[in-house]
C-alpha positions in Angstrom: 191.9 136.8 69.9 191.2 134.9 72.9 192.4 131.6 71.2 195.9 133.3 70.8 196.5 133.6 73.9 195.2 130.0 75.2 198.6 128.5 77.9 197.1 125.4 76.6 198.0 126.2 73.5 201.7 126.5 71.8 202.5 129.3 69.6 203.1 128.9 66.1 207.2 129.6 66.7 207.4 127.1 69.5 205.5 124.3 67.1 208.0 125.1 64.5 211.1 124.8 66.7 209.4 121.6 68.0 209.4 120.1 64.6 212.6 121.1 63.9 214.4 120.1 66.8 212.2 116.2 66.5 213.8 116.0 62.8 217.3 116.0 64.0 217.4 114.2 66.7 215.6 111.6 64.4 218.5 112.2 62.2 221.4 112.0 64.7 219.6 109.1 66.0 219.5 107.5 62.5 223.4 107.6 62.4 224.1 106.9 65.6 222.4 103.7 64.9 223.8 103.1 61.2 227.5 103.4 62.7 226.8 100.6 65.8 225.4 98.6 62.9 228.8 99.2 60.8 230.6 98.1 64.1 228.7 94.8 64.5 228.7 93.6 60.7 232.6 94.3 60.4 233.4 92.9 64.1 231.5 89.9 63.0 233.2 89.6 59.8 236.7 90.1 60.5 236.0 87.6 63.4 234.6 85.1 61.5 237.0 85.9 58.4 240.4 87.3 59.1 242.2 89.2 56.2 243.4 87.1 53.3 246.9 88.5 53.3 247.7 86.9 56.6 250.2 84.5 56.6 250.9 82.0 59.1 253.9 80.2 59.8 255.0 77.5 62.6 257.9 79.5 64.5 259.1 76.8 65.8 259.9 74.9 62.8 260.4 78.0 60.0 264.2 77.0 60.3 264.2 73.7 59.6 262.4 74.1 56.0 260.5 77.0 53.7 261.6 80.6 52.9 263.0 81.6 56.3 265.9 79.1 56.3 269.3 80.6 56.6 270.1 80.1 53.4 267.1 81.8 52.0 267.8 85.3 53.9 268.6 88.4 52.5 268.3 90.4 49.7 267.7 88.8 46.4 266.7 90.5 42.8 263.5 89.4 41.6 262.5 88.8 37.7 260.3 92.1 37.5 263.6 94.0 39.3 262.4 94.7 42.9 264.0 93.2 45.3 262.6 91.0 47.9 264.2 90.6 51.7 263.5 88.1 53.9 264.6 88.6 57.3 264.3 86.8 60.7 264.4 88.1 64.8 265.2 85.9 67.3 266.6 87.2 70.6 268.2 89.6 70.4 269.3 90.1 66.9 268.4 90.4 63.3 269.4 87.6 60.9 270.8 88.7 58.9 272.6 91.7 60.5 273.3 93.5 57.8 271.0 94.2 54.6 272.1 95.6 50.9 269.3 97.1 49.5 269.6 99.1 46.0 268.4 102.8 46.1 265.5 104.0 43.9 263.9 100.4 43.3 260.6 98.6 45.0 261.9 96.4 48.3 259.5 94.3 49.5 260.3 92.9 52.8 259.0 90.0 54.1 260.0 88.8 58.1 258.7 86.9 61.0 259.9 86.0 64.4 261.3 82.9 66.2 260.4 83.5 69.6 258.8 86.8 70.8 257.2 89.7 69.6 260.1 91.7 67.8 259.7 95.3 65.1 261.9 97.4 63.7 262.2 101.1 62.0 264.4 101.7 59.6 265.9 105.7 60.1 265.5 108.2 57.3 262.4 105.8 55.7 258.9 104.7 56.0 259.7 101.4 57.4 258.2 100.3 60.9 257.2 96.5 60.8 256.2 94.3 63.6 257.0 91.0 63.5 254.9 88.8 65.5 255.8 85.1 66.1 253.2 82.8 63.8 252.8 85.5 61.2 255.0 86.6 58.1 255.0 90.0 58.1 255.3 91.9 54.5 256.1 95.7 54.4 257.1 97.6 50.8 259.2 100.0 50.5 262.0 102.3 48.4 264.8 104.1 49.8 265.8 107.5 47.6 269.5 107.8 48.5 272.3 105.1 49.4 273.8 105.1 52.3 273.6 103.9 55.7 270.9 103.2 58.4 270.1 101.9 61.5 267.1 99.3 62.1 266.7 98.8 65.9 263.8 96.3 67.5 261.1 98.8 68.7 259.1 96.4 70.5 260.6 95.6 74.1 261.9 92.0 74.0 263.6 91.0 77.1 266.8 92.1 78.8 269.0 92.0 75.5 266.5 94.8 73.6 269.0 97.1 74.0 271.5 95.7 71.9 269.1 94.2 69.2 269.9 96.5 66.3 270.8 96.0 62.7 272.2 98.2 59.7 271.0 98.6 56.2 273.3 99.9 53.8 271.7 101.1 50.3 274.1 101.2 47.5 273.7 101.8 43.5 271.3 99.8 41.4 274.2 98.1 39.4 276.4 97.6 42.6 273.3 95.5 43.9 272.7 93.8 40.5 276.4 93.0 40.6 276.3 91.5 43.6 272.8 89.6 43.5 273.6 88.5 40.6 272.5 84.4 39.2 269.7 84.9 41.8 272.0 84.6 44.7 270.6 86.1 47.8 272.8 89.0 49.7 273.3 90.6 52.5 276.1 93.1 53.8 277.5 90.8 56.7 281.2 90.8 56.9 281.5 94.0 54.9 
């Protein structure tokens, strides 16, 4: 009985709890550590590969030659029958203004920027993009319902941002097909 009662000695409970409380702090330590380790390997792997999907471009010369020429902007009907846009911000406005889109079909838009960082929103949709100068930005979409919408520039770009704004109109799948038809590209500018 006297050994029970040895101050020298821990009770049984106490030894138990000791155990116990050892284990997880092992265990919390053990994922504490596994997650810094996560946070080194990917740092050092998106730093020494960035993601294949970024595309690059030279905004200083994307209008002389390559998809975003003038010519090549808008809304065009592809083989599979999505459509892909291609759009371009420069201070402070969207080229082109005005995009036809079809309802109820994939879009895929594709845009970039001329001068300074640049995004728009497109209201009643999923669509927020950021275009960044450099870098072709691609966004997918589909709009439900035609009608109209407003696409403003989100991102603060100098003292014109106010006014930097564009419109998407979404009309029938045959009204689009109509118009895009032979592969032409289209946008609703003048309409």
């Amino acid at each position: 009985m006297a050994d029970t009662l040895d101050p020298a000695r821990p009770a049984a409970g106490e030894t138990v709890a000791h155990a116990a409380e050892v284990r997880w702090a092992l265990l919390v330590g053990a994922i504490i550590a596994f997650l810094l380790g996560m946070i080194v390997y990917m740092s050092l792997h998106w730093a020494a590969m960035p993601p294949v999907r970024t595309e690059t471009i030279d905004p200083a010369t994307l209008h002389l030659s390559g998809e975003f020429v003038e010519a090549n902007l808008g809304a065009a009907l592809e083989d599979d029958g999505s459509v892909t846009v291609r759009l371009l911000a420069n201070q402070y406005s969207f080229t082109p203004s005005c995009l036809l889109l079809p309802a109820d079909t994939p879009v895929r838009i594709r845009g970039t920027s001329a001068d300074v960082v640049h995004g728009f929103s497109i209201s009643e949709g999923n669509v927020n993009v950021m275009l960044v100068p450099g870098y072709v930005s691609n966004f997918e979409a589909r709009f439900a319902r035609t009608g109209e919408h407003l696409m403003p520039c989100h991102e603060y770009c100098g003292t014109g941002h106010a006014a930097m704004w564009a419109r998407v109109r979404i009309v029938g799948k045959a009204d689009f097909a109509q118009r895009a038809h032979g592969g032409r590209r289209v946008s609703c500018v003048g309409q």
